[in-house]
C-alpha positions in Angstrom: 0.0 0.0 0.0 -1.0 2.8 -1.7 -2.3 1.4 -4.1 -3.2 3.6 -7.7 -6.4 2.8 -9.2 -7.0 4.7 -12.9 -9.7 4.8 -15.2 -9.7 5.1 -19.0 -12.2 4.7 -21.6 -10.7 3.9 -25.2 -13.2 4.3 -28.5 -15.8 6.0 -26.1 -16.5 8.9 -28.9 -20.7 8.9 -28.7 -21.0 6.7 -26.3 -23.7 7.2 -23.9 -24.5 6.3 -20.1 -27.4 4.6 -19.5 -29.0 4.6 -15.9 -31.5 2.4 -14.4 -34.7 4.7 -13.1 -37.3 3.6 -11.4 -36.9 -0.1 -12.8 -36.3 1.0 -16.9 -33.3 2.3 -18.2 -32.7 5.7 -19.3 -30.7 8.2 -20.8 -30.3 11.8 -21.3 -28.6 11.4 -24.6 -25.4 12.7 -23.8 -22.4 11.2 -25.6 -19.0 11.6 -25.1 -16.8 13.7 -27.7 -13.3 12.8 -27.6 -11.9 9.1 -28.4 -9.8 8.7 -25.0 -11.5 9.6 -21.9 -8.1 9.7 -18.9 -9.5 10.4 -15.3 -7.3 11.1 -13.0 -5.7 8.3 -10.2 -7.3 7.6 -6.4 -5.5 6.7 -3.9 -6.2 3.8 -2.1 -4.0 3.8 1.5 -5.3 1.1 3.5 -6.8 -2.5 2.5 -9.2 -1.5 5.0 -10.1 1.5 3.2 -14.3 2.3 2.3 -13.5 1.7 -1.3 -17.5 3.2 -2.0 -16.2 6.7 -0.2 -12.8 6.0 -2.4 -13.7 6.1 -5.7 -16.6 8.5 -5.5 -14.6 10.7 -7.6 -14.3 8.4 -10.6 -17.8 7.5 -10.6 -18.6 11.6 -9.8 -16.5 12.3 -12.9 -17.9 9.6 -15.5 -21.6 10.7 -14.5 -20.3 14.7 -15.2 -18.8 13.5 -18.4 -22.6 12.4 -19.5 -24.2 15.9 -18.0 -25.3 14.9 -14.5 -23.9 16.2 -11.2 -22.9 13.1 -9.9 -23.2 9.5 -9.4 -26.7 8.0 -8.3 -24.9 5.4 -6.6 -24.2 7.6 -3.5 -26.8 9.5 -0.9 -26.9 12.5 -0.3 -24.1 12.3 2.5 -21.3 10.5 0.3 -22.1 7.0 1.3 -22.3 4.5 -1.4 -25.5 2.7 -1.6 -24.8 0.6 -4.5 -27.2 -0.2 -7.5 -30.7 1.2 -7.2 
């Protein structure tokens, strides 16, 4: 420990997110513009660490990249509730 954890998306030019809402899935329409998508490395100190609290910047950043203001997989405190 640390350990670096990255994401990258590769051949993600119009490439959507799709959400599940209220049982169906949905999307806003937004796609992605550039090929190569690079977002930026967490830190991971502990292999105790709240890995949910840990990478709710990646997950913040891929739902902004698609026009929302953050992931729906966290309440409204920060805390990761998973798949809804």
């Amino acid at each position: 420990m640390p350990l670096y954890v990255g994401l990258s998306f590769c051949n993600a030019r119009v490439c959507i997110l799709r959400a599940v809402s209220s049982g169906m899935w949905t999307t806003n329409d937004v796609a992605l513009n550039d090929d190569v998508i690079a977002l930026p490395e967490v830190m991971v100190e502990s292999a105790n660490a709240d890995l949910g609290c840990t990478f709710k910047p990646i997950f913040d950043m891929v739902w902004n990249a698609f026009g929302y203001q953050g992931s729906d997989k966290y309440d409204a405190h920060g805390n990761w509730i998973g798949a809804i």
